[in-house]
C-alpha positions in Angstrom: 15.8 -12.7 0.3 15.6 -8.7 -0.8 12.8 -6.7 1.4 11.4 -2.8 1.0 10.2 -1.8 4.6 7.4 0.8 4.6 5.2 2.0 7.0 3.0 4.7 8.2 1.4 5.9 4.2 -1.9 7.5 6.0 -3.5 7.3 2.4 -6.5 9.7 2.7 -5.1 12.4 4.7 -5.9 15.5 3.5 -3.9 18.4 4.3 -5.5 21.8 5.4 -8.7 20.0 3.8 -6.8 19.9 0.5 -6.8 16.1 -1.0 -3.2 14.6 -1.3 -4.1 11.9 -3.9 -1.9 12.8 -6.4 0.8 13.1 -3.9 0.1 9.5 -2.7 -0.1 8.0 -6.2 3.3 9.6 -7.2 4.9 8.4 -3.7 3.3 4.6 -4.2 4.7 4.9 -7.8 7.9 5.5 -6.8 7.7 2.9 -3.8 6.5 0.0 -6.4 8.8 1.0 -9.5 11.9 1.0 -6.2 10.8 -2.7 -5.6 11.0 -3.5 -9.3 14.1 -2.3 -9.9 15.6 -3.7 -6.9 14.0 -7.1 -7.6 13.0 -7.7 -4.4 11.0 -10.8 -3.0 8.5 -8.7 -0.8 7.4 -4.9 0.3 6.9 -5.4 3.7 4.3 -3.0 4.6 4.2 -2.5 8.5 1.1 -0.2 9.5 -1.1 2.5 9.3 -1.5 2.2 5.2 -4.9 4.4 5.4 -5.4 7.1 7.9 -8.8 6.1 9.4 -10.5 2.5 9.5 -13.1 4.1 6.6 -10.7 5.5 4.0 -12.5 6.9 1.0 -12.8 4.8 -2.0 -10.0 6.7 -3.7 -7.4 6.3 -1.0 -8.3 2.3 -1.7 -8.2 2.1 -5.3 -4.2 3.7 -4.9 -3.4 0.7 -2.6 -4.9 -1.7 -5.2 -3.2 -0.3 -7.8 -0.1 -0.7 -5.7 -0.4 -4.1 -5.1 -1.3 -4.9 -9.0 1.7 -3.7 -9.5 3.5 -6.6 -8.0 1.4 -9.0 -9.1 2.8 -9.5 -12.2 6.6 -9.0 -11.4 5.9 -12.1 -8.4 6.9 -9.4 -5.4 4.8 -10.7 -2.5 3.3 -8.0 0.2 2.8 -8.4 4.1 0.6 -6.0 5.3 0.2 -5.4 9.0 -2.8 -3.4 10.6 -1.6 -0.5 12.4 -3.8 1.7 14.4 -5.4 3.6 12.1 -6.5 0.5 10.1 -8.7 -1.8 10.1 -7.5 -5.2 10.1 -10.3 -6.8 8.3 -10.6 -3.8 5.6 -6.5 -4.9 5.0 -7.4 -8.6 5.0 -9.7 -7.9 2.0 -6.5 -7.2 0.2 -5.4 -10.3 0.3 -7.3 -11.7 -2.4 -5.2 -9.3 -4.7 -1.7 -11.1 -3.8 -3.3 -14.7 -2.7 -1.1 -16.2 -5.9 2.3 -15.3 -5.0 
């Protein structure tokens, strides 16, 4: 079996109040199109994927698109709370990958 390890994205950290979405999109971009091209079986995704247990709608909408990414090229993704998350926010995201 092929895994990516990641960790630690913070998605919805701003920086000096200036919104880093862009930057986030790009960087999940190249994260997903890395798994593609490698052809791996899963991302393994190991904590703190939003900065705060309330990320704004925009920071979640990246990490969906992320993970419809993979959906159609069968790369399965564990996600594991870390301590900015919140575990059941992250177990909603389940429903996305529940087929592979």
């Amino acid at each position: 079996m092929r895994f990516l390890h990641t960790a630690d994205w913070h998605i919805g950290k701003p920086l000096r109040g200036r919104s880093r979405m862009d930057e986030y999109a790009a960087a999940l971009e190249e994260v997903a199109g890395t798994a593609i091209a490698a052809r791996v079986d899963a991302v393994l995704l190991a904590g703190d994927v939003f900065d705060s247990p309330a990320p704004p709608p925009e920071a979640e909408k990246l990490v969906y698109d992320f993970l419809a990414r993979l959906i159609p090229e069968r790369i399965a993704c564990v996600v594991i709370a870390g301590n900015h998350d919140h575990p059941r926010r992250l177990g909603a995201l389940s429903r996305l990958v529940e087929g592979l």
